[in-house]
PAVEXTOR-69434 format. One record per residue: residue in three letters; x, y, z of N, C-alpha, C, CB in turn. Coordinates in Angstrom, 3 decimals. Glycine has a CB too. Layout:
residues N
- Ala  X  Y  Z  X  Y  Z  X  Y  Z  X  Y  Z .
...
***
This chain:
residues 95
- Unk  -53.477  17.188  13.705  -52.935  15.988  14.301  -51.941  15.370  13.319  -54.066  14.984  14.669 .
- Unk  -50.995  14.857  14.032  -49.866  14.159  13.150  -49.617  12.518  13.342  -48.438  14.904  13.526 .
- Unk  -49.443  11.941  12.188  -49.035  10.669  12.120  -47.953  10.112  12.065  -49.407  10.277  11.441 .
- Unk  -47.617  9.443  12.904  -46.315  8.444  12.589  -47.161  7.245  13.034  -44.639  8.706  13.573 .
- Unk  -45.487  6.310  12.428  -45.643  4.545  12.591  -44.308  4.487  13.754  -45.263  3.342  10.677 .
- Unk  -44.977  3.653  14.411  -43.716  2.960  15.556  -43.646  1.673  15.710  -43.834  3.328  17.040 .
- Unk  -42.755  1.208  16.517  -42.438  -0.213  16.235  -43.190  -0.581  17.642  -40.625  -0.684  16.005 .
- Unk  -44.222  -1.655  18.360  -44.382  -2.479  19.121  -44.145  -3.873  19.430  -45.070  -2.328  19.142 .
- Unk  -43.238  -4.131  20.623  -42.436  -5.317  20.783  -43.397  -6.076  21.528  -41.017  -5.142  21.489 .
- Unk  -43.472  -7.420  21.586  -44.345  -8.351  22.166  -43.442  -8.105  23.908  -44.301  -10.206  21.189 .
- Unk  -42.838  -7.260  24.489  -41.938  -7.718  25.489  -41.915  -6.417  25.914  -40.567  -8.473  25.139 .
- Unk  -41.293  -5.834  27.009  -41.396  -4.750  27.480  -39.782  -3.713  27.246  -41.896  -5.124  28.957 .
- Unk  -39.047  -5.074  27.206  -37.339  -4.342  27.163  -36.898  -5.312  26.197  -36.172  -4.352  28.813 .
- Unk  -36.633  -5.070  24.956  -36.156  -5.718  23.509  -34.561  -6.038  24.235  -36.202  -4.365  21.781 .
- Unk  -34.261  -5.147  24.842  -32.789  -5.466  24.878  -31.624  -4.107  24.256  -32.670  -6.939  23.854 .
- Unk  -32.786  -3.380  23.782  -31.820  -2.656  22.798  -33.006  -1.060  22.995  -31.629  -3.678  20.733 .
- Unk  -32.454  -0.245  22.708  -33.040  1.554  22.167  -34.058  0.872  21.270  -31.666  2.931  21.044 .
- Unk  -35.322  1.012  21.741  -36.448  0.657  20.267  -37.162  1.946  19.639  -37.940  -0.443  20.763 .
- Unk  -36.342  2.774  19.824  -36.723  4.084  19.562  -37.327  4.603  17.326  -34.985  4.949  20.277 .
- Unk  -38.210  4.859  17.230  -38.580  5.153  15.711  -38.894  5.998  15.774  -39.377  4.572  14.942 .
- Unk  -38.671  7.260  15.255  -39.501  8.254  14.435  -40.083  7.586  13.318  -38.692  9.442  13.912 .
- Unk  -41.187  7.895  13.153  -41.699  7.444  12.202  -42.597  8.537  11.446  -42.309  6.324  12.631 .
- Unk  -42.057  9.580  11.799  -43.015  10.533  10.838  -42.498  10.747  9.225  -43.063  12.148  11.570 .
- Unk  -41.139  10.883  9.194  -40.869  10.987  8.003  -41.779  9.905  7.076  -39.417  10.854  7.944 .
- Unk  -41.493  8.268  7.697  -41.955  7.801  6.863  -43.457  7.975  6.492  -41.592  6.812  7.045 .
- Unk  -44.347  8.633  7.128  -45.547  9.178  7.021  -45.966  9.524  5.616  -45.578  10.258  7.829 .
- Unk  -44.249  10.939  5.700  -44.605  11.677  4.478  -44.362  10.961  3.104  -43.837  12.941  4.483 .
- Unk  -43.622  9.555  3.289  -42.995  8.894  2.360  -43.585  8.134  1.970  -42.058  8.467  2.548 .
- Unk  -44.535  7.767  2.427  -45.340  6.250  2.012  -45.725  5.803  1.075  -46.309  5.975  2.414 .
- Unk  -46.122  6.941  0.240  -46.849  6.287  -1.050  -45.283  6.093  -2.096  -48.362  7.642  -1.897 .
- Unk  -44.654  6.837  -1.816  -42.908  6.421  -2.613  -42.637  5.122  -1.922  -41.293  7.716  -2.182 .
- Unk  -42.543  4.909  -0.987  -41.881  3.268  -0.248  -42.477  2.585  -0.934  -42.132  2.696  1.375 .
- Unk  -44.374  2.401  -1.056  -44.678  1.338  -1.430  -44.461  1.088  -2.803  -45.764  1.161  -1.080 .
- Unk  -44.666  2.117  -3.354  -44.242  2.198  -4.506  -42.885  1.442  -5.058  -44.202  3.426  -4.611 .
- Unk  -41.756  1.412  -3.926  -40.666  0.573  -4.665  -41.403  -0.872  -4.051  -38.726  0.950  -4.138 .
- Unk  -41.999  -0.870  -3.005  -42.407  -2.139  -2.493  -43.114  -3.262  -3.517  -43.349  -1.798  -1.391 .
- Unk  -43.925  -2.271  -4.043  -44.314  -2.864  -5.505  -43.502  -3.358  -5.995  -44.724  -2.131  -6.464 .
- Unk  -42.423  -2.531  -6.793  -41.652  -3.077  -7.610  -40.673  -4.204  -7.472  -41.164  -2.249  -7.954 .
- Unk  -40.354  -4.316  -5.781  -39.689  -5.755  -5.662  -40.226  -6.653  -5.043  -38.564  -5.811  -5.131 .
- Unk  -41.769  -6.620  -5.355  -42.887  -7.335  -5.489  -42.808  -7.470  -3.467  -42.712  -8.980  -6.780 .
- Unk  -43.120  -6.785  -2.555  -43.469  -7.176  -1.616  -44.609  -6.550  -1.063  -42.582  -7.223  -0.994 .
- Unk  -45.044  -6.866  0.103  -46.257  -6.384  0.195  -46.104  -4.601  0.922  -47.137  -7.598  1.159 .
- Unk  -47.092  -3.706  0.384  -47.544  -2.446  0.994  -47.028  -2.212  2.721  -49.265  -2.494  0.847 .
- Unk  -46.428  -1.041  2.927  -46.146  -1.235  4.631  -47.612  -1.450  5.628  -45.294  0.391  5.260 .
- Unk  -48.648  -0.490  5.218  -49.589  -0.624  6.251  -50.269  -2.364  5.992  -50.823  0.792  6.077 .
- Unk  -49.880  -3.272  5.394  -50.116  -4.391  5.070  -49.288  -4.791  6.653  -49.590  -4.872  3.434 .
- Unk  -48.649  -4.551  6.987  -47.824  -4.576  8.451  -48.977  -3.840  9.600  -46.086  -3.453  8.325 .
- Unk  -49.030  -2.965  9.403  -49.403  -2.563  10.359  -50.553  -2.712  11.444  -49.330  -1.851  10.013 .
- Unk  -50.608  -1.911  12.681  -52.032  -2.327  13.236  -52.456  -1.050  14.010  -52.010  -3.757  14.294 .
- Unk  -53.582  -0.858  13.811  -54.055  0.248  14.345  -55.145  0.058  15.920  -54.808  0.884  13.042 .
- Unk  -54.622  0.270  17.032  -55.284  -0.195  18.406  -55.996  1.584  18.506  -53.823  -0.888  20.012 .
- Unk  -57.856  1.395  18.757  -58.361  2.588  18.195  -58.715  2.557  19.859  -59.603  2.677  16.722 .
- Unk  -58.511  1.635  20.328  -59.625  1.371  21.948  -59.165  3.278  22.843  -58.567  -0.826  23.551 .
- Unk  -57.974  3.438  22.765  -57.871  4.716  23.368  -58.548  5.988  22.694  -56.498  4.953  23.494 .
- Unk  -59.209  6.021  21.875  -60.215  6.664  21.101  -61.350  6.999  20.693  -60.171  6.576  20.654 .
- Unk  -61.809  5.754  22.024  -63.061  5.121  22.070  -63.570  3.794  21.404  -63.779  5.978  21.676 .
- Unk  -62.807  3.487  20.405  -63.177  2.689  19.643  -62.714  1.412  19.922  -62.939  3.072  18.569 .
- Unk  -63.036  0.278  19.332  -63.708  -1.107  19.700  -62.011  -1.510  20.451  -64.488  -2.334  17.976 .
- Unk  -62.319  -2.362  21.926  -60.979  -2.905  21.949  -60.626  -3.955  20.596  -60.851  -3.706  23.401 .
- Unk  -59.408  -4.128  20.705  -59.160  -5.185  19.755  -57.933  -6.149  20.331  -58.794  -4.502  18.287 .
- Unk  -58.196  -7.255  19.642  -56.529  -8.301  19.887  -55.773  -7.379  19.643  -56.009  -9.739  18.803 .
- Unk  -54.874  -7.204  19.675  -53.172  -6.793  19.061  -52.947  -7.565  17.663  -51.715  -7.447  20.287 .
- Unk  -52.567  -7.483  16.752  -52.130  -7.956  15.873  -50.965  -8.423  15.852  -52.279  -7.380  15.183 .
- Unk  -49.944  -9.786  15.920  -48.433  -9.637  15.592  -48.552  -10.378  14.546  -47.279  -10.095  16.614 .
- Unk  -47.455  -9.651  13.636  -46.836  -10.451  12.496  -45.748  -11.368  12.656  -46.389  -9.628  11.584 .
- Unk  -45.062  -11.773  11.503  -43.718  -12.599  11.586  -42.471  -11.850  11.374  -43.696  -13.700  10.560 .
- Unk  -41.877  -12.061  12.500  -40.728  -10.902  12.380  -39.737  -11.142  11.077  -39.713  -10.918  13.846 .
- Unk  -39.362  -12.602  10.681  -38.684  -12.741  9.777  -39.072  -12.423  8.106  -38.391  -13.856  10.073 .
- Unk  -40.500  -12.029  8.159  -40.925  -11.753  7.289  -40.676  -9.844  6.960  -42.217  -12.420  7.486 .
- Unk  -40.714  -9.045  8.162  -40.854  -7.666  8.110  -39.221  -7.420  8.272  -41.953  -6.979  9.326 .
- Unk  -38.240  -8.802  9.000  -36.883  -7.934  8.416  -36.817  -8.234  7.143  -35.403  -8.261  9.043 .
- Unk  -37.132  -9.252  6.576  -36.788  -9.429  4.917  -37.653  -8.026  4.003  -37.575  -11.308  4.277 .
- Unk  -38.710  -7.440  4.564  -39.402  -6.373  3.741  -38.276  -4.904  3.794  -41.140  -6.043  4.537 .
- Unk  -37.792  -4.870  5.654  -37.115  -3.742  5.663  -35.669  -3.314  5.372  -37.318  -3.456  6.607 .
- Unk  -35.190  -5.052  5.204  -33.709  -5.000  4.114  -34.102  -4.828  2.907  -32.728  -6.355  3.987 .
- Unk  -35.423  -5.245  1.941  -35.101  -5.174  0.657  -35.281  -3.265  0.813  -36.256  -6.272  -0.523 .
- Unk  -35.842  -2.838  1.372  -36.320  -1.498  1.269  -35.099  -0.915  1.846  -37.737  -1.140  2.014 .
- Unk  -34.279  -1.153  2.405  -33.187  -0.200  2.789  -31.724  -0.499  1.620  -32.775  -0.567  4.642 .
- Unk  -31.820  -1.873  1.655  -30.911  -2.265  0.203  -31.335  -1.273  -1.124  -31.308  -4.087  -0.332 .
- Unk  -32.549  -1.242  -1.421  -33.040  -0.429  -2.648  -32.436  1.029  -2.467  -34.773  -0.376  -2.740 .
- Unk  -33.066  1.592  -1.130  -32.337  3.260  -0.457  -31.530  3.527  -0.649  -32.068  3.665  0.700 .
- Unk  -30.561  2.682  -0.043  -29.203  2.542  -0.275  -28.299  2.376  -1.299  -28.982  1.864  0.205 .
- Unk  -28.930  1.866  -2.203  -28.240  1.928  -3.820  -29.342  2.875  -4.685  -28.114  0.065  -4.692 .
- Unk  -30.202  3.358  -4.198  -31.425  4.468  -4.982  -31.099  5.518  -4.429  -33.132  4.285  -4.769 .
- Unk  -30.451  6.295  -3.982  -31.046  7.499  -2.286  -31.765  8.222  -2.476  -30.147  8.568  -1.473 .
- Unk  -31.552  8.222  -4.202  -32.303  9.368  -5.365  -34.440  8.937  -5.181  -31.405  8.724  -7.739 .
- Unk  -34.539  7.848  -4.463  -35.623  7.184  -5.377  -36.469  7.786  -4.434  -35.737  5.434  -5.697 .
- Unk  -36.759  8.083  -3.352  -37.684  9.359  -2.574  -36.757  10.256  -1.843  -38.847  8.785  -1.355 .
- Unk  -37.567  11.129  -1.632  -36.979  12.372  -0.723  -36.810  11.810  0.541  -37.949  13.725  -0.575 .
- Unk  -35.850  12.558  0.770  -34.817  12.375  2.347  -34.638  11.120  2.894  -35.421  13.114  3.685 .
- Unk  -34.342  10.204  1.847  -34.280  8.559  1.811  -33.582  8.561  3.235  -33.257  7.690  0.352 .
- Unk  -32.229  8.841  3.404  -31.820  8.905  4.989  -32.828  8.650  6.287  -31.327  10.321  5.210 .
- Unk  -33.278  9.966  6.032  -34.037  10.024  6.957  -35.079  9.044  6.900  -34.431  11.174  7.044 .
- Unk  -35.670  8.819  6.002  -36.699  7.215  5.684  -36.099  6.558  6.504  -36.720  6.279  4.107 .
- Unk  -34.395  5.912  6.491  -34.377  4.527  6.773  -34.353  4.588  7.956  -33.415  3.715  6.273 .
***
């Protein structure tokens, strides 16, 4: 079985392609957080939410965060990419 992260919108049509692969960043994670550390923000799965109910497991609320908080995490992390490309593998493809 394979993992990715995707993006879930509180809305049904954002307005826009909300399309993510998110597997690369799978393979990347422990490098992301790793710069995440370093410009002191928080870990990605610190974002995240895991809904297990299709699995059997417990329903749950949904979790939402603050959006202005996760674009400020995913500019500093693409600003860093972007002047690092060197700093994980297939940074591109990361962002």
């Amino acid at each position: 079985m394979s993992v990715a992260y995707f993006v879930v919108f509180n809305c049904d049509d954002p307005g826009f392609d909300s399309f993510v692969d998110g597997k690369m960043l799978t393979h990347r994670l422990e490098e992301v957080n790793a710069i995440a550390t370093r410009l002191d923000l928080k870990a990605f799965e610190d974002y995240a939410f895991q809904d297990l109910s299709e699995y059997g497991g417990a329903d749950m609320e949904v979790q939402w965060f603050d959006a202005q908080e996760g674009l400020h995490w995913i500019s500093s992390i693409r600003r860093h990419l972007d002047e690092n490309p060197g700093a994980v593998k297939d940074a591109g493809a990361v962002v």
